[in-house]
KOLVEX-766195 format. One record per residue (C-alpha): residue in three letters; x, y, z. Coordinates in Angstrom, 2 decimals. Layout:
BEGIN
SITE  residu        X        Y        Z
SITE     Ala        X        Y        Z
...
REM end
This chain:
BEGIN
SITE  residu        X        Y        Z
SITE     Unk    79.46   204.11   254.54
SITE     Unk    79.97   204.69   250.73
SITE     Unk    83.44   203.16   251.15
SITE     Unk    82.20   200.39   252.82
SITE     Unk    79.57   199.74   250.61
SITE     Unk    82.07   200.02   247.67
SITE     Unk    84.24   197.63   249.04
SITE     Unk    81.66   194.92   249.49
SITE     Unk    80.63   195.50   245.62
SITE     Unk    83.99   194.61   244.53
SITE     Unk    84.67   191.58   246.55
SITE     Unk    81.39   190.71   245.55
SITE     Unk    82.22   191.10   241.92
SITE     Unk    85.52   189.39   242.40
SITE     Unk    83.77   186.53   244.02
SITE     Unk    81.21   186.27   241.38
SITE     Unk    84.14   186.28   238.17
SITE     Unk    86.47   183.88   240.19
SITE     Unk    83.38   181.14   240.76
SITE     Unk    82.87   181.42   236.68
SITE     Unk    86.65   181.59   235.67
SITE     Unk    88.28   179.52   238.55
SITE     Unk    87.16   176.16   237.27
SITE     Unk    88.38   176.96   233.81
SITE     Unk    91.66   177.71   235.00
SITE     Unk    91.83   174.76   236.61
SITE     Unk    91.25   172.55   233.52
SITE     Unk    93.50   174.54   231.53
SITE     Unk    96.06   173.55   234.37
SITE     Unk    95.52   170.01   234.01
SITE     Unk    95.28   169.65   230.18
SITE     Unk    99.05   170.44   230.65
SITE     Unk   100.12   167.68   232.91
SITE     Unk   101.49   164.37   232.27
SITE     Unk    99.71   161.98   234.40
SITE     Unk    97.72   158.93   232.91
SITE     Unk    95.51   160.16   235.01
SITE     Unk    93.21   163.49   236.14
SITE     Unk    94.54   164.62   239.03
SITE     Unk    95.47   168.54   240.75
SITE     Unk    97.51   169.42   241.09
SITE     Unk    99.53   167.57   237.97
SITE     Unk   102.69   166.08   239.44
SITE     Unk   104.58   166.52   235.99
SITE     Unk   103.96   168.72   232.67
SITE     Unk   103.76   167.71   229.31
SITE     Unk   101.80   168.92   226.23
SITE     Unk   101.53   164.88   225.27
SITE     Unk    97.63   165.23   225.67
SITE     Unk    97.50   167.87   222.76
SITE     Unk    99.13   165.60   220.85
SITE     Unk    97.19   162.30   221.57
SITE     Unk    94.10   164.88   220.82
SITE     Unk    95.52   166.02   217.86
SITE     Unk    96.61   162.63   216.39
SITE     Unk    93.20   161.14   217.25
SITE     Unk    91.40   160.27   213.79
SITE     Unk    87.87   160.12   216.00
SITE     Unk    88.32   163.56   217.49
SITE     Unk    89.12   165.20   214.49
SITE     Unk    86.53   163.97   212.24
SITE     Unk    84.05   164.71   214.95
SITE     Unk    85.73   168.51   214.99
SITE     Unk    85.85   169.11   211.44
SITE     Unk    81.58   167.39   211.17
SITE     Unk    80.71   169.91   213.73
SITE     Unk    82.62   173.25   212.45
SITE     Unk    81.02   172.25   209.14
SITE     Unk    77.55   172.15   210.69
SITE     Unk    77.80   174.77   212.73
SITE     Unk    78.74   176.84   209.39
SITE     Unk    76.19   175.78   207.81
SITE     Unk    73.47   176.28   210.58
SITE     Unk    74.45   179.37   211.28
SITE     Unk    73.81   180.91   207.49
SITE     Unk    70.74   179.25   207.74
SITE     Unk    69.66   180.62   211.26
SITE     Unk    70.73   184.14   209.14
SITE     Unk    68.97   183.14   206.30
SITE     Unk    65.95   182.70   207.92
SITE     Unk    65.83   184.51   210.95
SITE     Unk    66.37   187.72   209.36
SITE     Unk    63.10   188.03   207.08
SITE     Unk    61.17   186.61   209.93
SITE     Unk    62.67   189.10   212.34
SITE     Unk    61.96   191.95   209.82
SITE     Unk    58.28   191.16   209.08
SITE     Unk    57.73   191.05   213.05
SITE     Unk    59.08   194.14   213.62
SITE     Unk    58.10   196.20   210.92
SITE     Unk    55.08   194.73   209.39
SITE     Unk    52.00   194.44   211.05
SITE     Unk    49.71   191.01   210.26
SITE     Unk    47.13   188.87   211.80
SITE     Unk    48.37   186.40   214.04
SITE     Unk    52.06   187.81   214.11
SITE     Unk    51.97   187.35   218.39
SITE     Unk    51.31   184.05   217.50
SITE     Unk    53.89   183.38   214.87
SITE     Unk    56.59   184.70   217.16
SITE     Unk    55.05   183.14   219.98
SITE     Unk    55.93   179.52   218.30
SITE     Unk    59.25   180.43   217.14
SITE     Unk    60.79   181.01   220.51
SITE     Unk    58.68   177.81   221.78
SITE     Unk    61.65   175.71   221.14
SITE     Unk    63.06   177.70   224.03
SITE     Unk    60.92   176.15   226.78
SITE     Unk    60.92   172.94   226.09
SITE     Unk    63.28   170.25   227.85
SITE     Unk    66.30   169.43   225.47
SITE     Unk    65.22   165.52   225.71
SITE     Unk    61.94   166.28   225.31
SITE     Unk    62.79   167.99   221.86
SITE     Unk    65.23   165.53   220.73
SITE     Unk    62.73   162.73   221.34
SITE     Unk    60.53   164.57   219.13
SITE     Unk    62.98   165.31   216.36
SITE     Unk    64.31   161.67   216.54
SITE     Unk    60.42   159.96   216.08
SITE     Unk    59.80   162.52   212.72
SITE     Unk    63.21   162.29   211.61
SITE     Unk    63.26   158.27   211.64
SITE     Unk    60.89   157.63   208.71
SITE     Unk    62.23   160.09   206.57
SITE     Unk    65.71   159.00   206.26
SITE     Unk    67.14   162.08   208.31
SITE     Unk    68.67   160.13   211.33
SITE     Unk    72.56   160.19   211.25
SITE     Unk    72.80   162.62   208.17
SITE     Unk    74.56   165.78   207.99
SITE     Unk    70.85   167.25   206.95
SITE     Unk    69.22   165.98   209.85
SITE     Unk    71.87   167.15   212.43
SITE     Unk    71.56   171.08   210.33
SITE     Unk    67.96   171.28   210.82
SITE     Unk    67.82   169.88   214.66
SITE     Unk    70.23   172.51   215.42
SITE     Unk    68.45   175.30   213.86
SITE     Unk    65.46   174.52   216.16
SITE     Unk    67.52   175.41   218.87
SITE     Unk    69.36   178.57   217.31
SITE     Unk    66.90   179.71   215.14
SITE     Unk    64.87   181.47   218.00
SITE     Unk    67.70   183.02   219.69
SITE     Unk    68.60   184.64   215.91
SITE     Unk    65.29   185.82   215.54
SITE     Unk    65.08   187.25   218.96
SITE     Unk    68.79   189.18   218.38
SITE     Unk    67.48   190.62   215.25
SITE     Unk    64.27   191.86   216.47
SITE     Unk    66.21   193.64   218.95
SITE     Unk    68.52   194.88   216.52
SITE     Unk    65.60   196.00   214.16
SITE     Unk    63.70   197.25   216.91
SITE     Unk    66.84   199.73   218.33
SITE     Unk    67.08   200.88   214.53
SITE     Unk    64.18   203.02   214.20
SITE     Unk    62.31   203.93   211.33
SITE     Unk    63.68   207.35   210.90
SITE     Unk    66.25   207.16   207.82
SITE     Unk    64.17   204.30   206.35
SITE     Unk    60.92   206.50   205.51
SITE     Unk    63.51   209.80   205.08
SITE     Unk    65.22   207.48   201.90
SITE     Unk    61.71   206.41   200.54
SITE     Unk    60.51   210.17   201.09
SITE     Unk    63.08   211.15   198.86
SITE     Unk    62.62   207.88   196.16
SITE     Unk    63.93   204.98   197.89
SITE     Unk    62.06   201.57   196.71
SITE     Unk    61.73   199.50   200.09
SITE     Unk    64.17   196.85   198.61
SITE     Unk    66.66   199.91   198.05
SITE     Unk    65.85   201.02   201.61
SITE     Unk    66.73   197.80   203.23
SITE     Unk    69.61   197.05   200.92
SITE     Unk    71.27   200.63   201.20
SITE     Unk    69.90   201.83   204.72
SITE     Unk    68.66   199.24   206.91
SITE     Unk    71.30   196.19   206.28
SITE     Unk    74.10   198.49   206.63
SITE     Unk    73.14   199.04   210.19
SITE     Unk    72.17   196.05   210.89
SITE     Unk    75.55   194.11   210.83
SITE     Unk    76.42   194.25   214.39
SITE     Unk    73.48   192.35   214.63
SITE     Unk    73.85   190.13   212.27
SITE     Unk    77.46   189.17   213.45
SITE     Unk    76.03   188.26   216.80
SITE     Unk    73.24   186.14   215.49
SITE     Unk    75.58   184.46   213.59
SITE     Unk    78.12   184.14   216.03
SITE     Unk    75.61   182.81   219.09
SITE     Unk    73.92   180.40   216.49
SITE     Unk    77.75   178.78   215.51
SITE     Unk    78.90   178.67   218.84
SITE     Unk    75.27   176.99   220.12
SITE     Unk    75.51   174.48   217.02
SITE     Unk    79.04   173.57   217.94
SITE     Unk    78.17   172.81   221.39
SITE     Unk    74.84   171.05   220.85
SITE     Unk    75.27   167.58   222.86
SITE     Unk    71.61   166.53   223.45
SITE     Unk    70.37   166.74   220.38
SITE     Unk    73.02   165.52   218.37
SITE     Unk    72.93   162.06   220.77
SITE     Unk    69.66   161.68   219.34
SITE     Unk    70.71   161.94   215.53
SITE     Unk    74.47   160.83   215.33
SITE     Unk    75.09   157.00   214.53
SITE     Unk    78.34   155.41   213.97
SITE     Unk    79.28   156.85   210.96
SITE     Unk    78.48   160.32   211.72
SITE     Unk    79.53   161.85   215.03
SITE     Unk    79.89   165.61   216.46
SITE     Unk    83.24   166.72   218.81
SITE     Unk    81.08   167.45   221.84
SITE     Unk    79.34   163.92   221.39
SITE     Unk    82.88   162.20   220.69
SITE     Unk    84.00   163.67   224.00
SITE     Unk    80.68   162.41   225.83
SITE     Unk    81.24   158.91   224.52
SITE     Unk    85.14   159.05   225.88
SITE     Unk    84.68   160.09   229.38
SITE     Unk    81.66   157.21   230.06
SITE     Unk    84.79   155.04   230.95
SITE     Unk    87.68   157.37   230.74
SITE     Unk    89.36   160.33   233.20
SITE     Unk    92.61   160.91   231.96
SITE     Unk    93.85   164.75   231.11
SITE     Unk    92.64   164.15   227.19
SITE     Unk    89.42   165.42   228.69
SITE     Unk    90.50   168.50   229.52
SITE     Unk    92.45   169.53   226.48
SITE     Unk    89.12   168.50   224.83
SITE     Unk    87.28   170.65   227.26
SITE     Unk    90.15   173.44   226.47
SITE     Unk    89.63   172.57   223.18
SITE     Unk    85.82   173.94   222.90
SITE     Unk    86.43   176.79   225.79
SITE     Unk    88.56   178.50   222.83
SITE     Unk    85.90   177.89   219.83
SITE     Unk    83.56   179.32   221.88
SITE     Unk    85.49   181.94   222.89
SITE     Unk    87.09   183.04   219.67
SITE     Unk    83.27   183.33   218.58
SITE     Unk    82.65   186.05   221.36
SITE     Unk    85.64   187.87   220.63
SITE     Unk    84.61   188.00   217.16
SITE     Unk    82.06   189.63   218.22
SITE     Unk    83.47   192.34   220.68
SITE     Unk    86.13   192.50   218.19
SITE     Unk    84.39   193.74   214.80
SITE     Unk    81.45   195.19   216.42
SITE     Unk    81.50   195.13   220.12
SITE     Unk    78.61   194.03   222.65
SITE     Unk    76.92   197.18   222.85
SITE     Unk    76.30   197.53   219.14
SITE     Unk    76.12   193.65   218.80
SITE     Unk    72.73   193.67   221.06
SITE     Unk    71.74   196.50   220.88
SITE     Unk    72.00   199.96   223.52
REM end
């Protein structure tokens, strides 16, 4: 019965991994072929979609506008999610339930809902199709998930070396400089990491905020497929499978998922 039962786990396993990784494999199939149009499977090879990708002035400017946002969003989400995350854990204040209540309420709004509501205060001051307005949009969406990875972080930490270093003449800057910080960069890495990777990605806010001018990849790939299907899509598809997941073995890589998010 243990056998059996064993069995059944694994094919269940299997099953699960090959309905995530199956239809990845199959676009990484067709970015490869050298059709003029998507089809599967390709009836000839070529790598002439990379180049056409490559060579594309519109897709490139729309990569290189959302690694640099991305950068910069997620040093910001670090910037600011990691004092916040520290005075919720550690400090105790009036109204701090509340204060972390409304930083993760971001998370349960619709994503139209939010960029509706972004677009109508970012309109009169200027912020609409701006590298500044695109940062902050996407750090309402990433800065909740930061603070929430750091709290965990902070909260797996304990308190135990901190008040041995002040016992012994630690200031609490000193403390969180020499003691706390220190083992706190698995967590940091993965705040980082999630908020880049979300910022990169970010298609429904961005179609709010971008104008001609000023696009994102993920919203230059949108825009192409409304009356497009040939294998370009995929290699831009491919294209955004590896960002992201260069990100999470960035991750796995310098800290690993366990210390990342904590035991």
């Amino acid at each position: 019965m243990t056998k059996v039962l064993t069995i059944l786990a694994r094919a269940w396993v299997f099953a699960v991994f090959a309905a995530i990784f199956l239809p990845l494999l199959l676009i990484v199939v067709i970015s490869f072929s050298g059709d003029a149009y998507l089809s599967f499977p390709p009836t000839s090879w070529s790598l002439r979609w990379y180049a056409e990708v490559l060579s594309n002035a519109g897709f490139m400017e729309g990569l290189r506008n959302s690694a640099i946002i991305a950068a910069v969003v997620a040093f910001l989400s670090l910037a600011l999610g990691l004092p916040a995350a520290y005075a919720l854990v550690r400090l105790d204040f009036p109204g701090r339930r509340a204060i972390q209540s409304l930083i993760l309420a971001p998370l349960v709004l619709p994503s139209m809902m939010l960029g509706l509501g972004i677009l109508m205060v970012f309109t009169p001051a200027g912020l609409v199709a701006t590298f500044p307005g695109l940062v902050l949009a996407h750090l309402v969406m990433t800065l909740p998930f930061s603070v929430r990875i750091l709290q965990t972080s902070l909260s797996n930490l304990g308190t135990d070396v901190e008040q041995a270093a002040m016992t012994l003449g630690a200031t609490p800057v000193q403390t969180f400089l020499q003691i706390t910080l220190p083992r706190l960069v698995p967590g940091i890495v993965a705040s980082s990491a999630i908020a880049a990777i979300m910022s990169f990605d970010e298609i429904v806010l961005s179609l709010f905020l971008v104008g001609p001018r000023l696009t994102t990849l993920p919203v230059a790939i949108y825009r192409y497929v409304e009356d497009r299907t040939d294998p370009m899509v995929a290699v831009l598809a491919v294209l955004l499978i590896v960002v992201s997941l260069s990100m999470v073995l960035l991750i796995e890589r310098t800290v690993g998922f366990t210390k990342a998010f904590g035991k």
